[in-house]
Rosetta silent file (secondary structure, phi, psi, omega in degrees, C-alpha in Angstrom):
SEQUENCE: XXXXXXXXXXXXXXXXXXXXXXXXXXXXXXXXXXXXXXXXXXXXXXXXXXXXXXXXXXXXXXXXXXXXXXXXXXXXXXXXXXXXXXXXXXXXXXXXXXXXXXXXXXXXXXXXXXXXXXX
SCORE:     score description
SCORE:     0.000 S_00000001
   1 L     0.000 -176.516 -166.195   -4.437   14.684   -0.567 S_00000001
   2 L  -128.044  161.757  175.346   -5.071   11.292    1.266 S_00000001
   3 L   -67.028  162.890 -172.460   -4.247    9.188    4.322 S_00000001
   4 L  -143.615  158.364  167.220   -1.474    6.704    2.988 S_00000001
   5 L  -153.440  105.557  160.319   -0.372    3.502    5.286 S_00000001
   6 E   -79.228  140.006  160.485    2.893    2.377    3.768 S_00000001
   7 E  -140.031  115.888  171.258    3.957   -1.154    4.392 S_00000001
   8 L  -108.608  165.477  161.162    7.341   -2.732    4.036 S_00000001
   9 L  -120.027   29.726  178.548    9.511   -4.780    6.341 S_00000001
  10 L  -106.268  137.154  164.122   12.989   -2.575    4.766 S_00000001
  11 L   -77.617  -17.625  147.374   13.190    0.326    7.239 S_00000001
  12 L   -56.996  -74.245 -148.394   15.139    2.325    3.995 S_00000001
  13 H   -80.982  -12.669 -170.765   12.209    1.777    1.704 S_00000001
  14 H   -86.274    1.069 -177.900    9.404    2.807    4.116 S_00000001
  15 H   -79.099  -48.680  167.968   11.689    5.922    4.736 S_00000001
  16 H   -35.650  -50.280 -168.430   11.755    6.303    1.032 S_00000001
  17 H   -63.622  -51.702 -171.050    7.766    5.779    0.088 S_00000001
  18 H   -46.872  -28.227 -177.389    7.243    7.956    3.197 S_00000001
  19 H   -67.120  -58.296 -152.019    9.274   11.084    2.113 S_00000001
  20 H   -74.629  -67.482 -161.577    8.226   11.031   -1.552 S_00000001
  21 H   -49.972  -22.872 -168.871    4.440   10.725   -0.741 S_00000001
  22 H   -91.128    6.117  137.179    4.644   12.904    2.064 S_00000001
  23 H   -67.985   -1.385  175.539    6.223   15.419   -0.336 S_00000001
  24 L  -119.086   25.369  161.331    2.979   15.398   -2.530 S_00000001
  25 L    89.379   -0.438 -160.732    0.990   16.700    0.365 S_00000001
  26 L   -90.406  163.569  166.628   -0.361   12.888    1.450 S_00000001
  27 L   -86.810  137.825  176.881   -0.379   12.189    5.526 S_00000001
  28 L  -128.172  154.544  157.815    1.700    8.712    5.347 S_00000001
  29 L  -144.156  176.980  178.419    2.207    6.121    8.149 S_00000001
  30 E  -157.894  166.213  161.532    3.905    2.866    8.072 S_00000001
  31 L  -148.753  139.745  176.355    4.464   -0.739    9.213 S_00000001
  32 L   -57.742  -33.285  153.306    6.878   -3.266    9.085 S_00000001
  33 L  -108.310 -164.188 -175.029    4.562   -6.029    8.282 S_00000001
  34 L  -109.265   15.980  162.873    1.155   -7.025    7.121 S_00000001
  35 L   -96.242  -46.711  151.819    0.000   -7.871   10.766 S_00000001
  36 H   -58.031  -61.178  135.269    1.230   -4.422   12.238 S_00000001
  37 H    26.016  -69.448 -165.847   -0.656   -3.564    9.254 S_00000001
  38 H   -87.987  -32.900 -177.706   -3.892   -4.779    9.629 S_00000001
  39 H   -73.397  -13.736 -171.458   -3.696   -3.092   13.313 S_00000001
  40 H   -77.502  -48.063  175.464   -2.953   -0.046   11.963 S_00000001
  41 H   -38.889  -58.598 -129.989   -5.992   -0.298    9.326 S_00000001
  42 H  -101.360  -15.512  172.576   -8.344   -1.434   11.965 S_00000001
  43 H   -72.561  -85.192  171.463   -7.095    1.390   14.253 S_00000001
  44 L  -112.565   77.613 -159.163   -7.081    4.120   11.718 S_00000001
  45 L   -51.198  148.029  173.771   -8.479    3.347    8.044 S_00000001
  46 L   -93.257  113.595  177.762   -6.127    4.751    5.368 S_00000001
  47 L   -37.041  -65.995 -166.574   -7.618    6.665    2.028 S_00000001
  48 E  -148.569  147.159 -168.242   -5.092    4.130    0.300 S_00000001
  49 E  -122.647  148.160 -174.717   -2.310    1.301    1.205 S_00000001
  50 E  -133.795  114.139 -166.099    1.118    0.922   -0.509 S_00000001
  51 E  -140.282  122.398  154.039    2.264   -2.706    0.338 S_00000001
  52 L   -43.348  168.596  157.971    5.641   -4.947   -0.117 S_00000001
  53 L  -131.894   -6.441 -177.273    4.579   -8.410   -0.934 S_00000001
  54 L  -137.161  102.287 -166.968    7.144  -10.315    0.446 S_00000001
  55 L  -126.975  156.754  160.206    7.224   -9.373    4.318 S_00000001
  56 L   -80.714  152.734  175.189    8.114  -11.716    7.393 S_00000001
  57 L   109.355  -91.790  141.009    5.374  -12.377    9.623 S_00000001
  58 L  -134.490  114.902 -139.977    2.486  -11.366    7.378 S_00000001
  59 L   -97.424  163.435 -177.160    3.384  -10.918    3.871 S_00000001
  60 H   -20.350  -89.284 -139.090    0.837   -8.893    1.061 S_00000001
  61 H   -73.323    2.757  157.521   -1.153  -11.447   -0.135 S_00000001
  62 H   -88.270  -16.877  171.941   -2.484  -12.610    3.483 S_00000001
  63 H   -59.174  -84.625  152.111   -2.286   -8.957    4.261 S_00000001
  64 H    13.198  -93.482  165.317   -4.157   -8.391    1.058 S_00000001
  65 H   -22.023  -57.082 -132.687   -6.750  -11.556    1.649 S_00000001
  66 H   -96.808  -25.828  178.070   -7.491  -10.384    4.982 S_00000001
  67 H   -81.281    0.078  163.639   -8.570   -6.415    4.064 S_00000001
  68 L   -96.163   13.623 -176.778  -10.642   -7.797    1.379 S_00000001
  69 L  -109.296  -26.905 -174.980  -12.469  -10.302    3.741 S_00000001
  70 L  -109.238  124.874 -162.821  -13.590   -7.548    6.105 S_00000001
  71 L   -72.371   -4.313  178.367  -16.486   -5.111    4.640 S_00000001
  72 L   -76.476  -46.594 -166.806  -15.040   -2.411    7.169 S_00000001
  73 L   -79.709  -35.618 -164.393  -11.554   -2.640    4.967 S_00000001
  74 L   -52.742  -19.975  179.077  -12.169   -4.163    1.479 S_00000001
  75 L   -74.769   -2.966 -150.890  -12.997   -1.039   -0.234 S_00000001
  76 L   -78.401  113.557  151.257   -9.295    0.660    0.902 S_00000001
  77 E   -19.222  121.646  168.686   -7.365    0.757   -2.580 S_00000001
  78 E   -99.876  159.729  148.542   -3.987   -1.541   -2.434 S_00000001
  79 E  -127.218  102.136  151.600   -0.728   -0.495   -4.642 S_00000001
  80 E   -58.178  140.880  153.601    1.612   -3.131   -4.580 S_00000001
  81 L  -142.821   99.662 -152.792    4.950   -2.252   -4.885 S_00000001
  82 L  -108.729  173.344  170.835    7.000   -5.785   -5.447 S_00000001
  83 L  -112.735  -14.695  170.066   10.105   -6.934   -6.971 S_00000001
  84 L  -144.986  120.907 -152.586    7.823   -9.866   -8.336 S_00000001
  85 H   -74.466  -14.719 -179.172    4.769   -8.528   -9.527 S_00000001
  86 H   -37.115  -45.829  178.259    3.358  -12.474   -9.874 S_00000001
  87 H   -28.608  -24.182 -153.444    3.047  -11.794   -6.150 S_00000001
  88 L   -99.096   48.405 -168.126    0.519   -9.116   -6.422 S_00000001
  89 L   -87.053  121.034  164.245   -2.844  -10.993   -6.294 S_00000001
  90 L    90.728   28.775  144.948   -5.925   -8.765   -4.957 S_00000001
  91 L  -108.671  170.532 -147.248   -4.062   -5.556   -5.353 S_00000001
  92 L  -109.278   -7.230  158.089   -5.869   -2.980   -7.229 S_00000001
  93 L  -173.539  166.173  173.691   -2.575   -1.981   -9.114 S_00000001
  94 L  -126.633  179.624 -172.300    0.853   -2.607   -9.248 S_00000001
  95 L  -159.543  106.841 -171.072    4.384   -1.323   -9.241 S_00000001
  96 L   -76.775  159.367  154.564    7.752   -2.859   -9.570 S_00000001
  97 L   -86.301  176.802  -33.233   10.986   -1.883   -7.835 S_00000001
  98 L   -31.938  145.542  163.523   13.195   -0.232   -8.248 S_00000001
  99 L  -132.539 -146.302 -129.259   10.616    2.147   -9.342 S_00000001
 100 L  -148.206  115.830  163.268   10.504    5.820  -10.294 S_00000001
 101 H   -54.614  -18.328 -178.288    8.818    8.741   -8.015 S_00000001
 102 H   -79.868  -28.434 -173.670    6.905    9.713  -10.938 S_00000001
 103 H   -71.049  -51.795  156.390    5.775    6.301  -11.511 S_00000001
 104 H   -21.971  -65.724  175.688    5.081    6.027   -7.904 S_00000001
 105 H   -97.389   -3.535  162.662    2.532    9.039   -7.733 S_00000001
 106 H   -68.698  -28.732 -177.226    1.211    8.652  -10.795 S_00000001
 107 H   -57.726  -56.289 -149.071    0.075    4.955   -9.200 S_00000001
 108 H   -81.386  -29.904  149.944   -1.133    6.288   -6.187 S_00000001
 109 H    46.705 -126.488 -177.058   -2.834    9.054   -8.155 S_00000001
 110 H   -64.674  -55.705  178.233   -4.772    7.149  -10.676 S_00000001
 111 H   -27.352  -50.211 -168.369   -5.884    4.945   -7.363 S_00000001
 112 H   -78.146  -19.625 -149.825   -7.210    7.992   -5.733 S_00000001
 113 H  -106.960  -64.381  167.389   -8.915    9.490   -8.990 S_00000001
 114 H   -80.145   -9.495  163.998  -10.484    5.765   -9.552 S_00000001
 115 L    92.393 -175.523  170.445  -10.792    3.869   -6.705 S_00000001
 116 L   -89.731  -26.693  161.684  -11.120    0.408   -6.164 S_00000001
 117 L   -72.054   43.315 -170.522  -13.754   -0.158   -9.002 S_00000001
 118 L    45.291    3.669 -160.557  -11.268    1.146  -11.882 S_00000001
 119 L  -120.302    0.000    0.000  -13.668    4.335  -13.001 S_00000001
């Protein structure tokens, strides 16, 4: 299984992503934004990131924007998981809420079995 870095800024949903992935064997961490976020990355890269899109502070798509700008980060896999998937530019899949746990680890998954270049 894989490193995970969940990031929300509801302290209920990152308890949520965290449980169910870290019932399917993954190591998970989290942050309340996309600025904790990026410190976390740059601290400890993550196998794959599961990201809100609409955070205070720094929200996905500059979160997003900024791990695809830096050649240490841009290959790390994103999964949005939004209530408006328009939101979800430069992630490498998406996932709306409310969502499903099965839909959930089938996302992160497929991510891990393909990567960021779809194959």
């Amino acid at each position: 299984m894989g490193r995970i870095l969940v990031v929300d800024d509801e302290p209920d949903l990152r308890f949520l992503l965290r449980h169910v992935l870290a019932s399917a064997g993954h190591e998970v961490t989290d942050a309340g934004d996309g600025a904790i976020a990026l410190a976390c990355v740059h601290e400890s890269p993550p196998d794959l990131v599961v990201t809100d899109m609409m955070m205070p502070v720094m929200g996905g798509v500059e979160f997003i924007r900024r791990l695809r700008a830096d050649p240490a980060t841009a290959a790390i896999p994103v999964l949005a998981v939004t209530g408006d998937l328009h939101l979800a530019r430069g992630a490498d899949a998406m996932l709306a809420k409310p969502w499903q746990r099965a839909e959930l680890l089938a996302a992160v998954d497929d991510l891990f079995r393909k990567g960021r270049d779809g194959r």
